[in-house]
C-alpha positions as a Markdown table, in Angstrom:
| # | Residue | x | y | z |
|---|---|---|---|---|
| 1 | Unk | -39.6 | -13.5 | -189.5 |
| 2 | Unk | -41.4 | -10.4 | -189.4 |
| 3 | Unk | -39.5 | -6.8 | -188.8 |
| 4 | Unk | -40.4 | -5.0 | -185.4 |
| 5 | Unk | -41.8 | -1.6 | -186.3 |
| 6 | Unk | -41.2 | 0.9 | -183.7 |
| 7 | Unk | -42.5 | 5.1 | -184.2 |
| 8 | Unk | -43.3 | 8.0 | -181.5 |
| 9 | Unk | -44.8 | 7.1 | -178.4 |
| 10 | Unk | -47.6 | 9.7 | -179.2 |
| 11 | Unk | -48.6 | 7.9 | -182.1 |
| 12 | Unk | -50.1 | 5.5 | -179.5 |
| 13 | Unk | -53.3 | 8.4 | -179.1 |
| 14 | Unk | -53.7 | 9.6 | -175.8 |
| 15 | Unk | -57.3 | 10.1 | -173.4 |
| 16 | Unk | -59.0 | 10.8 | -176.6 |
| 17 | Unk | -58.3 | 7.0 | -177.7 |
| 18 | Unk | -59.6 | 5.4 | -174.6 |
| 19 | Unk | -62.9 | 7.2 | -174.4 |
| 20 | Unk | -63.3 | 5.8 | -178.1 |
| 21 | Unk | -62.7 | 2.3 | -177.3 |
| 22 | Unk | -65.3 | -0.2 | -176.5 |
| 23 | Unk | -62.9 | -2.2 | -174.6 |
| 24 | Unk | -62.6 | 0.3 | -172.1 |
| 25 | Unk | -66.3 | 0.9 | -171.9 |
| 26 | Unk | -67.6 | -2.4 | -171.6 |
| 27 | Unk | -64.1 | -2.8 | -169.1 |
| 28 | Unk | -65.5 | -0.3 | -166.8 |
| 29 | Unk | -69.8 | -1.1 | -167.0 |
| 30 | Unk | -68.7 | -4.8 | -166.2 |
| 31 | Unk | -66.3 | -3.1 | -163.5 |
| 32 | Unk | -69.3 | -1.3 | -161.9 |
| 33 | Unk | -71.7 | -4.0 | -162.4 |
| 34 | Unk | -69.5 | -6.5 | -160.3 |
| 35 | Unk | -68.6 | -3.9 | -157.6 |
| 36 | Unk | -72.8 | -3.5 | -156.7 |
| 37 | Unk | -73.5 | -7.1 | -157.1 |
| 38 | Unk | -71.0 | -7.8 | -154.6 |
| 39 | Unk | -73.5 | -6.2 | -152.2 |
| 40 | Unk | -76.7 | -8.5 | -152.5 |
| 41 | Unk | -74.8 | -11.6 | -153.5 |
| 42 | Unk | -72.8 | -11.0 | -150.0 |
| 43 | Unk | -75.7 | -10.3 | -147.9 |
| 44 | Unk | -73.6 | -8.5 | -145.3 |
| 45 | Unk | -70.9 | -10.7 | -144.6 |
| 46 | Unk | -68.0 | -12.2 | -147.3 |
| 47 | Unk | -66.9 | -16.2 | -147.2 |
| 48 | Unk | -63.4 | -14.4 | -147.2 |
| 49 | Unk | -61.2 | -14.2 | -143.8 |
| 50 | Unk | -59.0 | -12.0 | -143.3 |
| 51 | Unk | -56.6 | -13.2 | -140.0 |
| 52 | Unk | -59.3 | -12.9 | -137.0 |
| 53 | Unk | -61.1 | -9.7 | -138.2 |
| 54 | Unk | -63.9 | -9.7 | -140.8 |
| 55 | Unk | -64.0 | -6.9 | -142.6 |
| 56 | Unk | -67.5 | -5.3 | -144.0 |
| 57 | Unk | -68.4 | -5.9 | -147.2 |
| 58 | Unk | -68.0 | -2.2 | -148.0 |
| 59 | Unk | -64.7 | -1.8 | -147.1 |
| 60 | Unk | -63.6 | -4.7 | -149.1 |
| 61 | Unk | -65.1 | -3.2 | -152.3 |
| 62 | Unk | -63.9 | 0.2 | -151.6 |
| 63 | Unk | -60.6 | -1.4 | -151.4 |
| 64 | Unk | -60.9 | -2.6 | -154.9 |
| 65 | Unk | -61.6 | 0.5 | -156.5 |
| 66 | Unk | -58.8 | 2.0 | -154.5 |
| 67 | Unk | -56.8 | -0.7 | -155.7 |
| 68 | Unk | -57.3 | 0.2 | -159.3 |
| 69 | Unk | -57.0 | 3.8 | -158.8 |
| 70 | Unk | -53.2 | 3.0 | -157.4 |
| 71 | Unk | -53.2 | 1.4 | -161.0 |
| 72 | Unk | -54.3 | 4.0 | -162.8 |
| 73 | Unk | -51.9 | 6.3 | -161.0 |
| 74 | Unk | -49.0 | 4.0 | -161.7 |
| 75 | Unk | -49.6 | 3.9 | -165.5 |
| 76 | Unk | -50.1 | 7.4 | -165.5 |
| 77 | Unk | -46.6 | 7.7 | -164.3 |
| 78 | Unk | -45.0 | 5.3 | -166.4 |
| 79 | Unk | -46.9 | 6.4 | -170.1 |
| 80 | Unk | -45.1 | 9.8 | -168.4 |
| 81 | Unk | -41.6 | 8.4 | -168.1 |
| 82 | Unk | -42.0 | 6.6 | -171.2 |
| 83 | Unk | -44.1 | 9.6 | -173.6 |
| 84 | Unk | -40.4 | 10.2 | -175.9 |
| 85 | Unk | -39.8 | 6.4 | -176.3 |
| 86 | Unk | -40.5 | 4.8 | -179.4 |
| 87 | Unk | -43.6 | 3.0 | -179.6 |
| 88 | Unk | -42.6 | -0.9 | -179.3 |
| 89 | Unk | -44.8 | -3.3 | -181.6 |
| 90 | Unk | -45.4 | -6.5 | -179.5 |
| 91 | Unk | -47.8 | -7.5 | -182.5 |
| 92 | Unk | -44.9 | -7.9 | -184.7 |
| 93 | Unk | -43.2 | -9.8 | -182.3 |
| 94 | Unk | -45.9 | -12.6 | -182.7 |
| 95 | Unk | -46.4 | -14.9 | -185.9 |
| 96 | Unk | -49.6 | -14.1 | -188.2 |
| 97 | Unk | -53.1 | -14.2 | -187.1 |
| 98 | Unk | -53.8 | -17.4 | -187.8 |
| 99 | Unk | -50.8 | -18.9 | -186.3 |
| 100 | Unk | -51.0 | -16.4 | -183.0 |
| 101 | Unk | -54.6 | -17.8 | -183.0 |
| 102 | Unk | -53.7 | -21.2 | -182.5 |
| 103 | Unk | -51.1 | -20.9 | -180.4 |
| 104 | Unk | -53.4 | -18.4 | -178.3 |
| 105 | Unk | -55.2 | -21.6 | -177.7 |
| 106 | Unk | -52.9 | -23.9 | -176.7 |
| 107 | Unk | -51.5 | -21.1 | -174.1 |
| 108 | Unk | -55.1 | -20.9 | -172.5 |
| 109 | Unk | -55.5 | -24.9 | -172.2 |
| 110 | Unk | -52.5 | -25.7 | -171.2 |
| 111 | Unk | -52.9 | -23.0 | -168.8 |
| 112 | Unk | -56.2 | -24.6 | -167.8 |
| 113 | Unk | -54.6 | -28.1 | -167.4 |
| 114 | Unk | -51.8 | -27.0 | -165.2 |
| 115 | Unk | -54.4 | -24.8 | -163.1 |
| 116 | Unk | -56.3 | -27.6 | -162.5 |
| 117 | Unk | -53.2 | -30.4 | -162.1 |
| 118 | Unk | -52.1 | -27.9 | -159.2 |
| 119 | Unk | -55.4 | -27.9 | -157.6 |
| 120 | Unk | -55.4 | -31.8 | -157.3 |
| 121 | Unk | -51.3 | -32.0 | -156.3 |
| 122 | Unk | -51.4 | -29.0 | -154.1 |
| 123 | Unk | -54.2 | -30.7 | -152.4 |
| 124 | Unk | -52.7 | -34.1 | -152.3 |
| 125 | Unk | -49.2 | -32.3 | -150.6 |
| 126 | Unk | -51.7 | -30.1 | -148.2 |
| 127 | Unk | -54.2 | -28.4 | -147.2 |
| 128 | Unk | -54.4 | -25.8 | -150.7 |
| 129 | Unk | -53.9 | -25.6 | -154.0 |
| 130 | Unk | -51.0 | -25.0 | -156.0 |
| 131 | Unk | -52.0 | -21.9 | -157.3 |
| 132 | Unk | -49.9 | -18.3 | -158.3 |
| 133 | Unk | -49.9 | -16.8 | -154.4 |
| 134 | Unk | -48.9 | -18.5 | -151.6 |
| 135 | Unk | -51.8 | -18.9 | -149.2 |
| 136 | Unk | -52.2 | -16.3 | -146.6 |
| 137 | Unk | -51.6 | -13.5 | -149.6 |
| 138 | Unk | -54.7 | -11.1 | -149.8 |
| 139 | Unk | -58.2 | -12.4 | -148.4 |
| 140 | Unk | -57.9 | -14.2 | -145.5 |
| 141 | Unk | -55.1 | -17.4 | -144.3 |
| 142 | Unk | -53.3 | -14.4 | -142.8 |
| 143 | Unk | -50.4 | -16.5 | -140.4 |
| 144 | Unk | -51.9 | -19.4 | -142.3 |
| 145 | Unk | -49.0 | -22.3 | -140.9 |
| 146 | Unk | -47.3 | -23.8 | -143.9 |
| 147 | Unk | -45.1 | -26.5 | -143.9 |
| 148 | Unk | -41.7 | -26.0 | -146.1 |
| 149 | Unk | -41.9 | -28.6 | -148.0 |
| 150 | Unk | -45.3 | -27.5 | -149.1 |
| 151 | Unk | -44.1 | -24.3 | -150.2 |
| 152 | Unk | -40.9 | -26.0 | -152.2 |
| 153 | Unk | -42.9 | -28.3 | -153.9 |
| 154 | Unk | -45.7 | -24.9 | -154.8 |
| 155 | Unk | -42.8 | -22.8 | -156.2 |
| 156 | Unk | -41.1 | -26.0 | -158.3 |
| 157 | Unk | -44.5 | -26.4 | -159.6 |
| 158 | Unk | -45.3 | -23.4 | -160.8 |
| 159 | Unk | -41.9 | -22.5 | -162.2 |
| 160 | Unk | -41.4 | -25.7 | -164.1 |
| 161 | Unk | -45.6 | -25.7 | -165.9 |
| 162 | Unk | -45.8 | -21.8 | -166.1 |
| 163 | Unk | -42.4 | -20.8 | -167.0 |
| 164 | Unk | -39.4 | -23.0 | -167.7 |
| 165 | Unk | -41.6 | -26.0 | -170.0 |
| 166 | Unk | -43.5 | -22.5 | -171.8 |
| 167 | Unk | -40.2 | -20.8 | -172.3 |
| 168 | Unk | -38.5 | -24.1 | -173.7 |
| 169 | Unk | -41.3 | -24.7 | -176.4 |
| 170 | Unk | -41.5 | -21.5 | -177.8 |
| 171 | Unk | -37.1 | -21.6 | -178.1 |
| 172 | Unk | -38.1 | -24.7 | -179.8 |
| 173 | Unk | -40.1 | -22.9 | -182.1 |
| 174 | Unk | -37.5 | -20.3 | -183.4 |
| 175 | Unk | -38.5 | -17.8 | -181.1 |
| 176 | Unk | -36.0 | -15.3 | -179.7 |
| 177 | Unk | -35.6 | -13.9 | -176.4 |
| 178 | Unk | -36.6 | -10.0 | -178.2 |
| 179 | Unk | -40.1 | -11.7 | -179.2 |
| 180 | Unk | -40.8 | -12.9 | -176.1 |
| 181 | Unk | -40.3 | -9.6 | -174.8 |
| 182 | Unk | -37.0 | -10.9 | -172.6 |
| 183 | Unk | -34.4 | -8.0 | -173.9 |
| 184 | Unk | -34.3 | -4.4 | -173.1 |
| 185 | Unk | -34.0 | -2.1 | -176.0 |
| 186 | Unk | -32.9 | 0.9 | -173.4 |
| 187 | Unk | -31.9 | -0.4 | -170.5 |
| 188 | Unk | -31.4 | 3.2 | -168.8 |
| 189 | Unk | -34.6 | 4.1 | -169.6 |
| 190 | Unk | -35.7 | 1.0 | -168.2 |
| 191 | Unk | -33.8 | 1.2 | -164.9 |
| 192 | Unk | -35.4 | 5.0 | -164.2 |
| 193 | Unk | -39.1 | 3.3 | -164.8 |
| 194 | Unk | -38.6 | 0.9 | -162.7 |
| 195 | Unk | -37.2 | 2.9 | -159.6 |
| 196 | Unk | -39.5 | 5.1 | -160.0 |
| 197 | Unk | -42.7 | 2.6 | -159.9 |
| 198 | Unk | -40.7 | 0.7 | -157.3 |
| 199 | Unk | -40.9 | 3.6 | -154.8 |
| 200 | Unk | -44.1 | 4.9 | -155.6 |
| 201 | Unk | -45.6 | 1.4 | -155.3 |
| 202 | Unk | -43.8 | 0.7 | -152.3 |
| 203 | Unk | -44.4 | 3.3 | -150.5 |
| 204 | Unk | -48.0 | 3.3 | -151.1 |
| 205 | Unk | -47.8 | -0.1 | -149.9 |
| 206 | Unk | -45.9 | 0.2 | -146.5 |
| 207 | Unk | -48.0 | 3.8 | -146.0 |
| 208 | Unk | -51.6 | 2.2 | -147.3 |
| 209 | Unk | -51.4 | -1.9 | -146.7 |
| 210 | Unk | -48.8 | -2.8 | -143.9 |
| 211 | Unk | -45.5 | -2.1 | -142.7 |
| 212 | Unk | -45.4 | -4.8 | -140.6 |
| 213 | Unk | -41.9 | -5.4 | -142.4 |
| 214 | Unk | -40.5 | -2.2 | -140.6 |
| 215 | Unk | -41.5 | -4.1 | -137.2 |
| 216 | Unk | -39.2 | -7.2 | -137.6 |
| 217 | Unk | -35.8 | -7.4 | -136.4 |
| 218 | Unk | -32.4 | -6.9 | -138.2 |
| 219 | Unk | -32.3 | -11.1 | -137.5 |
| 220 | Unk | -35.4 | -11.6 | -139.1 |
| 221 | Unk | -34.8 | -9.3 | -142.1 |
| 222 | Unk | -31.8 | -11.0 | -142.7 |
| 223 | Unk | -33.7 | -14.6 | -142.9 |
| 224 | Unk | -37.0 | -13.3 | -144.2 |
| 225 | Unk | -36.3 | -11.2 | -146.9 |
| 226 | Unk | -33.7 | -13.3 | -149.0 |
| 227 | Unk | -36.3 | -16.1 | -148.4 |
| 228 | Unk | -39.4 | -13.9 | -149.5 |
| 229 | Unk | -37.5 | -12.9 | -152.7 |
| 230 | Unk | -36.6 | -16.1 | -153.8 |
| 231 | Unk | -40.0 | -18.2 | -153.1 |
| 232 | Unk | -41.6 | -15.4 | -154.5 |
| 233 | Unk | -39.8 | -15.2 | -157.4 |
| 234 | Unk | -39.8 | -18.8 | -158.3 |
| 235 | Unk | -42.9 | -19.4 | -157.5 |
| 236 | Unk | -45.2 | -16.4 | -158.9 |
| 237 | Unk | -43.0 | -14.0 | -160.6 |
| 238 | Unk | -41.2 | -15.6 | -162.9 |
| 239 | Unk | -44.0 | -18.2 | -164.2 |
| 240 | Unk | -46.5 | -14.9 | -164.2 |
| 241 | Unk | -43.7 | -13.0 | -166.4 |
| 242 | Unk | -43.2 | -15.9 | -168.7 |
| 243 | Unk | -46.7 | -17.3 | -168.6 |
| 244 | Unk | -48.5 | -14.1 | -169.7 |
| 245 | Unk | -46.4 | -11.2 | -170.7 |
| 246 | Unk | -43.3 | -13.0 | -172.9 |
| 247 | Unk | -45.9 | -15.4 | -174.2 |
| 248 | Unk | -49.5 | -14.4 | -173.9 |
| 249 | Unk | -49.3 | -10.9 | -173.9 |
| 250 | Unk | -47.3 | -10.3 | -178.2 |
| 251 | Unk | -50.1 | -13.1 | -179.7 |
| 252 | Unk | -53.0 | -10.8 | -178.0 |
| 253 | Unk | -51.9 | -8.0 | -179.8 |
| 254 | Unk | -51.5 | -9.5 | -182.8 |
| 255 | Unk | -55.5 | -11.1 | -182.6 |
| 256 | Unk | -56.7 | -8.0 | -181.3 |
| 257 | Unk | -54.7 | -4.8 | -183.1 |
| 258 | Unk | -55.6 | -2.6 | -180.3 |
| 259 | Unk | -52.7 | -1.8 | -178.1 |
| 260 | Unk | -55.6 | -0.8 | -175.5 |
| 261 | Unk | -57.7 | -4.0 | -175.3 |
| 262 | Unk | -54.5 | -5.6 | -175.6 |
| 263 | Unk | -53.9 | -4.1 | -172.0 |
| 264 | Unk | -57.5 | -5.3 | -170.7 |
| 265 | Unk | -56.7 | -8.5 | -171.6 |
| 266 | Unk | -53.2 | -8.9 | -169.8 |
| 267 | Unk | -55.2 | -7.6 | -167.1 |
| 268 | Unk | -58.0 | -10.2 | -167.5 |
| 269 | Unk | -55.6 | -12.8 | -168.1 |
| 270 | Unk | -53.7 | -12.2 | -164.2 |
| 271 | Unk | -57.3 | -12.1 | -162.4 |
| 272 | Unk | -58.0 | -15.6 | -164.3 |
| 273 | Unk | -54.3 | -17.2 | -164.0 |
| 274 | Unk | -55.5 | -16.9 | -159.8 |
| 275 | Unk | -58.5 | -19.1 | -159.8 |
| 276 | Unk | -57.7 | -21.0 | -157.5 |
| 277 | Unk | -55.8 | -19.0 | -154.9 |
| 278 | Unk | -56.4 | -20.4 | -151.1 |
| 279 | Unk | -59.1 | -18.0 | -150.3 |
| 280 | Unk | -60.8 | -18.7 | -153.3 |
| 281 | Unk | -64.6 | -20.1 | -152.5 |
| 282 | Unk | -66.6 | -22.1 | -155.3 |
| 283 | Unk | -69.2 | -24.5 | -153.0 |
| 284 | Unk | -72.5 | -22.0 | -153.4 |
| 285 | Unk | -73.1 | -20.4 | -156.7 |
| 286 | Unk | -73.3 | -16.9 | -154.6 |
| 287 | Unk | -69.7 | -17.5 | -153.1 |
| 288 | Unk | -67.9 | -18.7 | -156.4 |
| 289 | Unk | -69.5 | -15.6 | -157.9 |
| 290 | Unk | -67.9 | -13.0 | -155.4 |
| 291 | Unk | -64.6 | -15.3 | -155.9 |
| 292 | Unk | -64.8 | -14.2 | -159.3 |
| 293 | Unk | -65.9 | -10.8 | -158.7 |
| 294 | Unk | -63.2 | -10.2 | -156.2 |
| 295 | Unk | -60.5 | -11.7 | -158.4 |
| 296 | Unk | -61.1 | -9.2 | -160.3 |
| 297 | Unk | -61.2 | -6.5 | -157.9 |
| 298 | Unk | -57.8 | -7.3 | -156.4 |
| 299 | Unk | -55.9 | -8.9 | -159.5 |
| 300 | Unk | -57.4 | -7.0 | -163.0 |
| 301 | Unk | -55.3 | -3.8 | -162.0 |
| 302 | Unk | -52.2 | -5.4 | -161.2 |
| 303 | Unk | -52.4 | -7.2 | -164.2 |
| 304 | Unk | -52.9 | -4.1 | -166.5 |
| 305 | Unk | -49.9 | -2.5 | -165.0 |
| 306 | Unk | -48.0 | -5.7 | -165.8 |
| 307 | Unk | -49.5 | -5.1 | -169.4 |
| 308 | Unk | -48.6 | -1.7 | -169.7 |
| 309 | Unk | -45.2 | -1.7 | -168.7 |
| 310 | Unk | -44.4 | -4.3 | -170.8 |
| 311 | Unk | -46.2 | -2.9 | -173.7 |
| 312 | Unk | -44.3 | 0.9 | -173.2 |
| 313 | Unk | -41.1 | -0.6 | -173.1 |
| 314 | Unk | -41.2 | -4.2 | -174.6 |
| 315 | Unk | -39.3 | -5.7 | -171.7 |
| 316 | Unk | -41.7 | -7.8 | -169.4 |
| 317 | Unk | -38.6 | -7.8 | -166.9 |
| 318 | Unk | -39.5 | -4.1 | -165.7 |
| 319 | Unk | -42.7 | -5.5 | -164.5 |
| 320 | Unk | -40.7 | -7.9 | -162.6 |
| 321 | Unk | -38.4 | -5.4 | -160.9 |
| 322 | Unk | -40.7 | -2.6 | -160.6 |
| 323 | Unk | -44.2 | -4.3 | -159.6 |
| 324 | Unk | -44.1 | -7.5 | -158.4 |
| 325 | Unk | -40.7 | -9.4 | -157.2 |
| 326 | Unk | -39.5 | -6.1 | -154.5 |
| 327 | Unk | -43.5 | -4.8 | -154.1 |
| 328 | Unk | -45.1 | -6.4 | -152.7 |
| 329 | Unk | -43.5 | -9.9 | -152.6 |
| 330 | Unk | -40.7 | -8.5 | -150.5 |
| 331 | Unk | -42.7 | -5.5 | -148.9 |
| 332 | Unk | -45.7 | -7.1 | -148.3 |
| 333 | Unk | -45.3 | -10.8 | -147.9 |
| 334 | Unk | -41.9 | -11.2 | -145.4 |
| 335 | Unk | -43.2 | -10.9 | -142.4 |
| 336 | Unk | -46.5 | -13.2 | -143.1 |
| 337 | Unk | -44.1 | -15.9 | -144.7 |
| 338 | Unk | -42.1 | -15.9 | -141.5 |
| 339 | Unk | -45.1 | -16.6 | -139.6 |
| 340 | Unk | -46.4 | -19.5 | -141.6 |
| 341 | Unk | -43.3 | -21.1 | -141.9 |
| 342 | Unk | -43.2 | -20.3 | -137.4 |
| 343 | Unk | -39.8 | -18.7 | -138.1 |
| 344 | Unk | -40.3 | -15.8 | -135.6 |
């Protein structure tokens, strides 16, 4: 087993580091590449539906951007809270090279067999795949009507293939709970992260996205958010956490020795892991491309927040808390889950 190292979070480099890594530059050209294309490939109007309204293409892709630049703030803030920490080696966490490399490989067809077994079961149970976002999240389905049983069967789904079967096999294999990134070396230091990312994100949500929760009733908080939370949670929070950042995330570092493309790739990994959300559209070769493009857009910055948190602090539960199970499966998602399940 080999020894965690752990030194100054400024070892880590700081702007100087990320201008020098080709990761980052061949991050951002693909970035700005995808964002034109969308333009011509769209021809003025997107396959994606958002409730009634369509919205121009323009605005979609200018939401992107914005949607990294939240990111970008957000790590900011959190390589900030985190600058006097010692640096946490997720490499070491993960067996050697060759060993990470095989495993890597497993992780990403297994991934690719459950992806695809919840496209054809999802299908067979209703009208959309069984894929990491409930439909009616992001593009389009907005109020989509969903029936519960539906929505059970999506969350058991993903929580038994991404996270509990995952989780089991790599106990199996002698791993412990610190290597897959599932204890908190400071746990004060981790609380104050995540309320701090928690209000910033939120509030940038509720100001920015929607605050249609602020509309509903005391009644309907009472039902919606307790039942957000926990379908959430099951269903997309807890196979993400386990799938990608306790797994995934400690073998990439180890193959990759950059703590930076590291990051990319967690990001990479969260746009991919969505393939097949509801909204998705693969039946032109034009439409699967924006799909792909605008996977990116919405999920790649997300993702590398996931990645850096986890990486500053070697928990992948402040992701959980601070960025995904409150903001914006609670913030964002009650009131449309209320709708689709025709509970208000």
């Amino acid at each position: 087993m080999s020894v965690e190292k752990t030194a100054p979070a400024s070892s880590q480099g700081g702007f100087s580091t990320l201008l020098r890594s080709r990761s980052v530059w061949i991050t951002a050209l693909l970035w700005v590449l995808g964002s034109l294309a969308v333009f011509p490939l769209a021809g003025g109007e997107l396959p994606f539906i958002r409730g009634s309204e369509r919205l121009p293409v323009e605005t979609e892709v200018i939401n992107g951007q914005l949607n990294l630049l939240v990111a970008v703030v957000l790590i900011l803030i959190a390589v900030a809270i985190t600058r006097r920490r010692p640096r946490v080696d997720l490499a070491a966490r993960a067996p050697e090279r060759a060993t990470a490399r095989t495993e890597t490989a497993v992780l990403i067809g297994y991934g690719i067999a459950v992806s695809l077994g919840g496209l054809a079961i999802g299908h067979l149970a209703g009208e959309h795949a069984y894929s990491l976002h409930l439909p009616g999240t992001i593009h389009g389905l907005h109020n989509q009507t969903l029936e519960l049983g539906w929505v059970l069967g999506w969350a058991a789904y993903n929580f038994v293939f991404f996270a509990v079967l995952p989780y089991l096999a790599f106990r199996r294999l002698g791993y412990t709970n610190v290597q897959l990134n599932l204890r908190s070396a400071d746990r004060r230091g981790d609380a104050i992260l995540i309320a701090v990312i928690l209000v910033v994100e939120g509030a940038a949500e509720l100001a920015s996205v929607s605050d249609e929760i602020l509309q509903l009733t005391p009644a309907q908080l009472l039902m919606g958010v307790p039942l957000a939370f926990t379908v959430n949670l099951v269903g997309t929070v807890l196979p993400i956490m386990i799938f990608i950042y306790a797994i995934l995330l400690p073998r990439l570092a180890r193959l990759t020795g950059s703590v930076v493309t590291t990051a990319i790739l967690g990001g990479v990994a969260y746009a991919v892991i969505h393939a097949f959300e509801s909204w998705a559209v693969y039946d032109t070769m034009a439409g699967g491309a924006l799909t792909v493009i605008f996977l990116t857009l919405q999920y790649f910055g997300p993702g590398l927040i996931k990645s850096v948190l986890t990486l500053r602090t070697g928990n992948a539960w402040v992701h959980v808390w601070a960025y995904h199970a409150i903001a914006p499966h609670v913030t964002l998602d009650t009131a449309n889950l209320l709708d689709s399940l025709r509970l208000r």
